[in-house]
GUTORLO-282855 format. One record per residue: residue in three letters; z negated, y negated, x negated of N, C-alpha, C in turn. Coordinates in pm, whole numbers, plus 50000, padded with zeros to 5 digits. Each point is the difference from the previous one (the first is absolute). Layout:
ALAZYXZYXZYX
...
//
This chain:
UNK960239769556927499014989449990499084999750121
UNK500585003250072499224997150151499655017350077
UNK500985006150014499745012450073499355008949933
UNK499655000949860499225004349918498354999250038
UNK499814984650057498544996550049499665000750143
UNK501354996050073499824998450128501075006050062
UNK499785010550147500975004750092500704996250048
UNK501225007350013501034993250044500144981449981
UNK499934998149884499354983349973501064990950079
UNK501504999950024500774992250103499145003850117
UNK500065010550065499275001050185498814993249998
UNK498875001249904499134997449987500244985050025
UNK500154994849897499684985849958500794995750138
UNK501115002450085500544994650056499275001650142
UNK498905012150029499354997150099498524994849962
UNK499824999949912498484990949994500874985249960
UNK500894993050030500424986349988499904997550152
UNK500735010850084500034998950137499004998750046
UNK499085012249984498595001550050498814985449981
UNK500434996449898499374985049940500224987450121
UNK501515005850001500054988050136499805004350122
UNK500225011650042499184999750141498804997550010
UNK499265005749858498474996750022499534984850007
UNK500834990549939500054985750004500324991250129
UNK500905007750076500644994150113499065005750117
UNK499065013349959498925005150136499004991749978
UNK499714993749882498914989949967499994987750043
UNK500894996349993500454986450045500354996950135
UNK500615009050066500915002850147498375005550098
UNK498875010949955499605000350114498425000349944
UNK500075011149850498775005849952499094985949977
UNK500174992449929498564986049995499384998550121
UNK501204999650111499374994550116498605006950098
UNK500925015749932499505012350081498244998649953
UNK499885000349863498984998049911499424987450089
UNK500144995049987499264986750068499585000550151
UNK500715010050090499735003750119498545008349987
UNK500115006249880499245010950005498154995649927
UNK500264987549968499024996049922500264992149875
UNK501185006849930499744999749878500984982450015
UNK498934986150011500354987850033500524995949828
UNK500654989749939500024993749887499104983250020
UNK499114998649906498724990350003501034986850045
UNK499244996750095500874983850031500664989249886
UNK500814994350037500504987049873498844994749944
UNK500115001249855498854990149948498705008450012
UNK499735008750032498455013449984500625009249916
UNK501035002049973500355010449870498765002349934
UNK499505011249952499115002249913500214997949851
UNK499574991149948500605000649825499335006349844
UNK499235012950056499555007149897500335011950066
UNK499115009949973500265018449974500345002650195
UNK499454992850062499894997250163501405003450033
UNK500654994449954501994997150017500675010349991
UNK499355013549945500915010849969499225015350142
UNK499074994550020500035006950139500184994650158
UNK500794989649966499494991350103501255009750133
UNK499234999150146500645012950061501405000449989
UNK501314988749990501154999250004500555010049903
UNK499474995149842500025008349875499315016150045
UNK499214999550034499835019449991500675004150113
UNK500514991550076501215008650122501524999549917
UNK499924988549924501165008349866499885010549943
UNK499174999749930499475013949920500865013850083
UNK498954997050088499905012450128501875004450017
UNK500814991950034501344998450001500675002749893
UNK499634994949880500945006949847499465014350009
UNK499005002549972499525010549992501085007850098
UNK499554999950081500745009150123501775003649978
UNK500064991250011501864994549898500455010549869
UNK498724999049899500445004549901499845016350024
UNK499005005750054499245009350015501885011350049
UNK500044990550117501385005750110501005004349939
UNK500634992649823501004995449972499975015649912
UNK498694998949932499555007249886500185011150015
UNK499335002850090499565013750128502065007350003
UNK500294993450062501625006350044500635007249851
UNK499954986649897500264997949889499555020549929
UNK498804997550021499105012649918500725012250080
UNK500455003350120500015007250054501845003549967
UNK500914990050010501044998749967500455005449844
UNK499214994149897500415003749850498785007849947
UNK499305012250102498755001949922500215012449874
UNK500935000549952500545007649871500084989849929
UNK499834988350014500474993549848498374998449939
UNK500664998849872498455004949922499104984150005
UNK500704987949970499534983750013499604995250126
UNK499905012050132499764991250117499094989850008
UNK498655003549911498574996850054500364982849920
UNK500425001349853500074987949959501204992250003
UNK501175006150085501124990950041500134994850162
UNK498985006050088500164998050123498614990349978
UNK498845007850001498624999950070499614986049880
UNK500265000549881500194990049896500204988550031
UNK501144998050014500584990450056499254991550122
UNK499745010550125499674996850100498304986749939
UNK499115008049881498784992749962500694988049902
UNK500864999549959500144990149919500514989350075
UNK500364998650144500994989350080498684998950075
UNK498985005850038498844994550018498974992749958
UNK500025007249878499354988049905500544988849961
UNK501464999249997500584986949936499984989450136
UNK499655005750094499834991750140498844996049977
UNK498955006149978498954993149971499574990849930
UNK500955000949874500024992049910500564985750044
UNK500725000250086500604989850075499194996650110
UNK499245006150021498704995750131499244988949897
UNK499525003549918499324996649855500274981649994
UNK501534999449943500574985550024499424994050136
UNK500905006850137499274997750104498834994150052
UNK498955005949904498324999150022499714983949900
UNK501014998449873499384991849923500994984850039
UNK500855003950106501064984550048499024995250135
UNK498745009250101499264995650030498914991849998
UNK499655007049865498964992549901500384987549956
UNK501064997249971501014986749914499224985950108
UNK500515007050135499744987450087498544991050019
UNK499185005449982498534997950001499764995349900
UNK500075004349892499674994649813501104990750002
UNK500984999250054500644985149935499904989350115
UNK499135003750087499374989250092498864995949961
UNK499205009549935498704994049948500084995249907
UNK501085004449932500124988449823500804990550053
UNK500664998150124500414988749979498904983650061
UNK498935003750089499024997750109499154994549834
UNK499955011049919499064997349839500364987450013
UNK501544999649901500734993249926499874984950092
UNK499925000650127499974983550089498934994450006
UNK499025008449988498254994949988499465007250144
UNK500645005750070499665000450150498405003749971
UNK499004996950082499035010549971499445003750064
UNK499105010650001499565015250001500955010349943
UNK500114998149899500625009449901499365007049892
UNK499325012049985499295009949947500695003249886
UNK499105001449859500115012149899500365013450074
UNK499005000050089500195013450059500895004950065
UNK501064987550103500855005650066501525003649887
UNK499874993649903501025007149944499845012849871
UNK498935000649947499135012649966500335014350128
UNK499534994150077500055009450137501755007849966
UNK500914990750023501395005550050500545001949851
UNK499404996949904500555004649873499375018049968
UNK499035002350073498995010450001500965011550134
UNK500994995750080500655007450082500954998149928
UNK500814993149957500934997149908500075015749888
UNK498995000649937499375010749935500045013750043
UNK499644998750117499885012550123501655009149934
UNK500404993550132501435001350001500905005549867
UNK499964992849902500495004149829499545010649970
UNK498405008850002499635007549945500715013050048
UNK499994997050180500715011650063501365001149984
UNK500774988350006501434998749891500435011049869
UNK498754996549880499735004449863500055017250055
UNK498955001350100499785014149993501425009950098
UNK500384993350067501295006850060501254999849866
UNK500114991249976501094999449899499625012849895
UNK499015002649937499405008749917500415012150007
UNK499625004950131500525009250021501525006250030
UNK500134988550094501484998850065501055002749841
UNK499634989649867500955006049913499355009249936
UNK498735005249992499865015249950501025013150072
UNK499995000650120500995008950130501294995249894
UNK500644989550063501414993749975500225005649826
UNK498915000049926500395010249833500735013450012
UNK499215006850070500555009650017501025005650094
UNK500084988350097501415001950102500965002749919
UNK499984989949911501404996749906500025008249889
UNK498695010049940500355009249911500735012450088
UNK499265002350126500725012750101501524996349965
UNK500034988750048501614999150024500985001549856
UNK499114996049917500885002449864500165011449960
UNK498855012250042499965009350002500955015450044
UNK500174988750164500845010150089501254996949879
UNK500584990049984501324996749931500335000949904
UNK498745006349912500185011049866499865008850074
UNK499255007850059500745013850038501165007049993
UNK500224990750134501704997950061501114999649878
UNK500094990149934501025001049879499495009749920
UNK499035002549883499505013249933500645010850073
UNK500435003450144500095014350052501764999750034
UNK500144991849958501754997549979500724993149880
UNK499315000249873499794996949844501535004849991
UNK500365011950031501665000949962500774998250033
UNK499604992250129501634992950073499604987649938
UNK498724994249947500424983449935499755002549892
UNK499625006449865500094996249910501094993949913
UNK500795001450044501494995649951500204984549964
UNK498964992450129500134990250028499384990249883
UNK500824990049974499244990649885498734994750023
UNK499365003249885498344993350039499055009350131
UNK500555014550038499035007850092498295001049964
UNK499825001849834498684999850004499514986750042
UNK499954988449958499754990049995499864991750166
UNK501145006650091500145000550147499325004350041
UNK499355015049971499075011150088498364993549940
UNK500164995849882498384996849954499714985750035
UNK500454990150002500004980149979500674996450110
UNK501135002250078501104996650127498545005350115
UNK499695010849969499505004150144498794993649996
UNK498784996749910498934992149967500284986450059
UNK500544994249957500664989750038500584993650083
UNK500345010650129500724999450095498815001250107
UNK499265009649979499055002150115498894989349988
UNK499764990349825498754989350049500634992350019
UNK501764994149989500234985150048500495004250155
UNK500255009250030500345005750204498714996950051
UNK498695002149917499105002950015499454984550101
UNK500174990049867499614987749990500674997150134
UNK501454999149984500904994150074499635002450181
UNK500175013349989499195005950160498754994950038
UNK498985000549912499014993650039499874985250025
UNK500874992249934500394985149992500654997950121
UNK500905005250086500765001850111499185003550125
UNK499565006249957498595004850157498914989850014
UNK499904993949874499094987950008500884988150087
UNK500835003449961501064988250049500074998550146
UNK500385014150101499805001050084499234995850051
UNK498535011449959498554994950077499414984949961
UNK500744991749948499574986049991500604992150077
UNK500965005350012500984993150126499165004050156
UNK499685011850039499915005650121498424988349988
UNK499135003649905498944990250004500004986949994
UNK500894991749936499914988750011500904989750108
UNK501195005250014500924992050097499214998150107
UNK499035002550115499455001750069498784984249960
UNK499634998749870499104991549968501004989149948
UNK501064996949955501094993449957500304989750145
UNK500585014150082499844989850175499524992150059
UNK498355006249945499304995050064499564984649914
UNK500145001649863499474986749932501594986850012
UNK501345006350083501224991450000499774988550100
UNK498705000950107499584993750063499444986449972
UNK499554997649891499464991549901501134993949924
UNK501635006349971501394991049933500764998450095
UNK500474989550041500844998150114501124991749919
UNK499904999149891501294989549969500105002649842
UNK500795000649995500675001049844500684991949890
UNK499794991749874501174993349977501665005149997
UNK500104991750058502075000349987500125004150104
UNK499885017350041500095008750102499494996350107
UNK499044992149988499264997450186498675009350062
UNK500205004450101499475005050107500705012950075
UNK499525009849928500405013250050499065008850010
UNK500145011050149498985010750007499345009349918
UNK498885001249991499645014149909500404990149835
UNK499254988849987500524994649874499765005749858
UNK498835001749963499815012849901500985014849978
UNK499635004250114501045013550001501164998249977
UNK501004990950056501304997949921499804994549861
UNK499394993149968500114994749908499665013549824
UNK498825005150076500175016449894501235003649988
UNK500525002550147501435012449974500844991949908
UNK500384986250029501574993349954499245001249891
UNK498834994849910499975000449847500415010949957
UNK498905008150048500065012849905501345004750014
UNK501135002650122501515003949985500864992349900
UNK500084987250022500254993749848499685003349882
UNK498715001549931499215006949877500515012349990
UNK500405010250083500375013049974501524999950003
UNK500904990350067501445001549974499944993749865
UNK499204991049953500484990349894500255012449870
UNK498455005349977499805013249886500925007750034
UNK500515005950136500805014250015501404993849934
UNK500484989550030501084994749914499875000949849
UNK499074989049978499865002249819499685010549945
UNK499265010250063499885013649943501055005349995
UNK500855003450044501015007150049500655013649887
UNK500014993749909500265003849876498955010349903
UNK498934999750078499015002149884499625014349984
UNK500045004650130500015019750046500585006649880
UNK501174996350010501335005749931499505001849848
UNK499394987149963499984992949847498825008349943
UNK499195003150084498475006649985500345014249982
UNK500905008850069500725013850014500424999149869
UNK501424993649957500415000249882499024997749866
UNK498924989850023498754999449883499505017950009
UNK499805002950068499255013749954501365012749977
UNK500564995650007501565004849985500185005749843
UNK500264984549957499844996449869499135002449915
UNK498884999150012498465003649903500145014750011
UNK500275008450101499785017549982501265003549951
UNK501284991749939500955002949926499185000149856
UNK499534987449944499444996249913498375008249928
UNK499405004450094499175005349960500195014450005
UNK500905006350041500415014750038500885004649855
UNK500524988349985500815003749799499174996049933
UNK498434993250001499414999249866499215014449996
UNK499565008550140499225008150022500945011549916
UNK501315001950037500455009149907500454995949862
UNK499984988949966499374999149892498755003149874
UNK498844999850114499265009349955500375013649931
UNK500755010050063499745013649968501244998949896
UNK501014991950014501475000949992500654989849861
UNK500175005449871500244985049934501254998650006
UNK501035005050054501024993750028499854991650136
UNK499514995850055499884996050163499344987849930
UNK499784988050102499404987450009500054990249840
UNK501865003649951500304990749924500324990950018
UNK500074990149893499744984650027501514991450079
UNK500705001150000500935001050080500255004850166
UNK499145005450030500195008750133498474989650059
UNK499065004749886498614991250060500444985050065
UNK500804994249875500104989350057501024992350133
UNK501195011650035500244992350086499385008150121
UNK499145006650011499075002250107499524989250024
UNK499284995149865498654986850058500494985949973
UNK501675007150025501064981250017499925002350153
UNK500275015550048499745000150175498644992050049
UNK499755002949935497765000450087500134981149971
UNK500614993049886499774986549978500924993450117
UNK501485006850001500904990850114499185000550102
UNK499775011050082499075001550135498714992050015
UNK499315001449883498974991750057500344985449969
UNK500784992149904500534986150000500484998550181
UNK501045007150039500395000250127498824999550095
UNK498915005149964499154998950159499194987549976
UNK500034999149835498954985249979501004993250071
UNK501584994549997500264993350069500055000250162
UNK500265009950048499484998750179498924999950024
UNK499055003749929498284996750033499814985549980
UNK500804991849931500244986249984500214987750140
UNK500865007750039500054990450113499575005750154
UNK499735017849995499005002050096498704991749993
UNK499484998649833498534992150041500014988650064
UNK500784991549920500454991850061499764995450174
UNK500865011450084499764999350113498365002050074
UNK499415011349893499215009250045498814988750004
UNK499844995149903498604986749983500254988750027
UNK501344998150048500324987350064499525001250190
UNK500195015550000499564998250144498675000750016
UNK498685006249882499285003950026499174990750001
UNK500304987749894499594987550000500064989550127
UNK501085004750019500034989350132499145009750144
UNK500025009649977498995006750110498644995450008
UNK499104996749898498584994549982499924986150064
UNK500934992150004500274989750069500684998950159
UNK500385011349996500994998850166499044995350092
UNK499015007050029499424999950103499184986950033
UNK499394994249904499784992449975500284987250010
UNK501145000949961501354989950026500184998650159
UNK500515006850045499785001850164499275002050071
UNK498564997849962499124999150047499364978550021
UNK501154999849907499154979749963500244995950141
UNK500324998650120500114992050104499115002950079
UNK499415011949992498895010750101498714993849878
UNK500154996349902499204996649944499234986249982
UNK501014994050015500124982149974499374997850178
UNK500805008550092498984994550166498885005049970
UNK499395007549961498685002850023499535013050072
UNK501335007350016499815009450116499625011549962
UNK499645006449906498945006349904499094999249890
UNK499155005550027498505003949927500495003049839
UNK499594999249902500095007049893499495018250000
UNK499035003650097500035011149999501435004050096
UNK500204996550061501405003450079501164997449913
UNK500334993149915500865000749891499895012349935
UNK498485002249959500415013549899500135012050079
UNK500235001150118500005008950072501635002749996
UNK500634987950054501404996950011501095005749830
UNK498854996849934500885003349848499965011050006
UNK498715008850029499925013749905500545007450105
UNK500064998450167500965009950090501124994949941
UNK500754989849995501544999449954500375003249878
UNK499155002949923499835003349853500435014950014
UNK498905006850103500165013349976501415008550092
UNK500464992150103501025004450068501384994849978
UNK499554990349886501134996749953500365007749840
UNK498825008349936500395005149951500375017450034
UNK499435000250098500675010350044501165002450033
UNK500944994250020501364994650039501244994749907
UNK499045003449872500454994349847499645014749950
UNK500085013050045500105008649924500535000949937
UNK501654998450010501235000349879498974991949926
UNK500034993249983499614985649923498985004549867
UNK499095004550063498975006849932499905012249910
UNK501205004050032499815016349946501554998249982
UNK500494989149994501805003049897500275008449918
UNK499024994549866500005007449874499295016149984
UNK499115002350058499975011050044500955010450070
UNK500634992850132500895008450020501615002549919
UNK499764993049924501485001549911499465008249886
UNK498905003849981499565011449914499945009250077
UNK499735000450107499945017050089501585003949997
UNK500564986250059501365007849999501525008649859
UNK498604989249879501255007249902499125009949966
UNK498265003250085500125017949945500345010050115
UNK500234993750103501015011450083501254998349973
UNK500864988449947500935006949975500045014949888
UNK498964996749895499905011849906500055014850068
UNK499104999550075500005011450114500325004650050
UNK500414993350082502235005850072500555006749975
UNK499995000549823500645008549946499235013949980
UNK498825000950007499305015450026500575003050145
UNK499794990350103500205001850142501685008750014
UNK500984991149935501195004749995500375012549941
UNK498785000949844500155014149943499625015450074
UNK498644995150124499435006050043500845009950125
UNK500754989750047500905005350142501354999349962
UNK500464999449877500875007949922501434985950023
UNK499874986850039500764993550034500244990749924
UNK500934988049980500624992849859498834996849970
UNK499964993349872498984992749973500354985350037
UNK498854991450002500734983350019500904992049910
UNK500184994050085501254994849875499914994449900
UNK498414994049932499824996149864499935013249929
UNK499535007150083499365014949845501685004250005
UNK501194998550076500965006249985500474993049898
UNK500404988250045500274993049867499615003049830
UNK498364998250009499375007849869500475012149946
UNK500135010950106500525010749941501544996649962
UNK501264992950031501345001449955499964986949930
UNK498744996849951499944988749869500724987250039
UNK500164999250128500644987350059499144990850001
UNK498294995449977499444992250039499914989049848
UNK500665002049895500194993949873498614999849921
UNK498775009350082499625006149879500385009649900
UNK498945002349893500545008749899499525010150053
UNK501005011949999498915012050031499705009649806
UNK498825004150013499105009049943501015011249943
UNK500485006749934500635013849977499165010150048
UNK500295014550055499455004450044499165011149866
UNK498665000250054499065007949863500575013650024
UNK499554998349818500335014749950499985013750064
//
């Protein structure tokens, strides 16, 4: 699944995790400062630029200057290290443009939680009668407002035109790879169906998921910093009181709650999702030889196949039952959290309505960053029942047991029916 697209994919992944954090800890520990020695200043509190201005402003292109350099270093070793593998350009150098752009994309938010503060000061200045209040001045920032989105529209465009074909390469390398070892897995139940739909499938929800995760990151590295800085403005909380950095804790403890709550109620569901596709390529694999075969896919055999495929999925309708349960009980009460703990900072007076929406959409966004489980549950309990499918090429491939459901399947222990073997 992995070494098929990418080198040595354990060393790898385990030094670009490392490399991630030194580059985070030289950023933080000396590189901003250095940048700022050197010129490259960040616009004083409150001069932020809030249109197209914001994305060169010198702090931001002495980032640039720094990823760049970072990725270039990582890549560079990388190319020189695995330069026989045939996927370098779109598993190293790939990668390296797609964690750039999805940063940007997160500059993007960045640029439009600036904007928030100004437009919900002037609608609120509207809304009191204050006056000297212009058609024009809010025309104006709806017209940068504009700015900003179009260049949004046009990065994204591309960014998932690239990201199409990342994920066909990779589906690609992983038909190869199995196709060129077809006779150590064909044996395996459901191999076509694994090598053509498992690997499709695997590389656009990794796809999603990776890219959903790097967003996660770079929203964190971008926003905690603006989170800090807006905790200055909550000093008190109901129930809880008066504690440092009030926002920022208050992200982590939700979102760790929201993600133990689902990782509990899910718990079950990996397994249940493995066995659903388990079941259906029992079921559809005896009507197929049915086709050619009129002794095969009689009514007796059909049916307690698709008594399997009915128990299994009754079974997941019921744990998807009280996962939702959990799942929209928390998500519901999330639209309100902040909010909620925001009424005492609200009721003194000690923010602006544009400073409110500032306060929502940074805690919004770093608090959903921090709610990854949360977000991508159901997703990841589909990746994982199609690697478990896989495993079993993996296991067929390096000649070692298979896992212990396909073992089961094969010595008919799992209380499905098995198929007779064709003619």
């Amino acid at each position: 699944m992995f070494h098929s697209f990418f080198p040595k994919p354990k060393l790898f992944f385990t030094s670009l995790i490392l490399w991630t954090l030194v580059c985070i800890a030289l950023w933080y520990g000396f590189a901003a400062d250095w940048g700022a020695s050197l010129g490259y200043v960040p616009p004083p509190e409150g001069q932020m630029p809030i249109g197209l201005g914001f994305f060169v402003t010198p702090d931001n292109r002495w980032f640039y200057a720094y990823f760049i350099v970072a990725a270039v270093l990582f890549c560079s070793v990388w190319t020189v290290l695995a330069r026989n593998h045939r996927w370098i350009n779109w598993s190293i150098w790939g990668s390296a443009l797609i964690i750039f752009s999805t940063y940007f994309g997160v500059q993007v938010y960045v640029a439009i939680n600036n904007w928030r503060r100004p437009f919900g000061d002037l609608l609120q200045n509207a809304l009191t009668g204050k006056p000297g209040i212009t058609v024009g001045d809010f025309y104006s920032l709806m017209l940068v407002f504009c700015q900003i989105a179009f260049l949004s529209m046009f990065v994204s465009i591309i960014t998932d035109f690239f990201v199409s074909h990342y994920v066909f390469r990779w589906r690609n390398a992983m038909n190869d790879y199995y196709i060129s070892r077809w006779e150590k897995v064909r044996h395996i139940e459901g191999a076509s169906q694994r090598i053509q739909e498992d690997t499709m499938r695997f590389a656009n929800i990794l796809e999603g998921l990776g890219v959903s995760l790097i967003n996660s990151v770079m929203t964190l590295i971008a926003f905690l910093p603006i989170l800090f800085a807006l905790s200055t403005y909550v000093t008190t909380l109901p129930i809880i009181g008066e504690i440092p950095h009030t926002l920022f804790w208050l992200a982590i403890g939700w979102s760790i709650f929201g993600t133990a709550l689902l990782a509990i109620a899910g718990i079950k569901l990996p397994g249940l999702h493995f066995r659903n596709q388990r079941v259906e390529a029992a079921y559809r694999k005896e009507l197929v030889y049915g086709e050619d075969h009129a002794d095969r896919a009689q009514p007796p055999t059909v049916a307690e196949l698709f008594s399997n495929v009915r128990r299994n999925y009754f079974r997941m309708y019921f744990h998807y039952l009280y996962f939702n349960v959990a799942r929209y009980f928390y998500l519901q009460a999330d639209g309100l959290f902040v909010t909620f703990m925001l009424v005492p900072t609200i009721v003194a007076g000690k923010i602006t309505y544009g400073i409110y929406q500032q306060i929502a959409t940074a805690f919004g966004q770093v608090s959903n960053s921090f709610q990854y489980l949360v977000n991508s549950w159901t997703t990841i309990i589909e990746l994982l029942s199609i690697h478990k499918r896989l495993k079993a090429f993996e296991a067929a491939i390096d000649n070692q047991p298979l896992p212990s459901i396909d073992e089961r399947y094969l010595k008919g222990e799992s209380g499905e029916q098995q198929a007779p073997a064709a003619p």
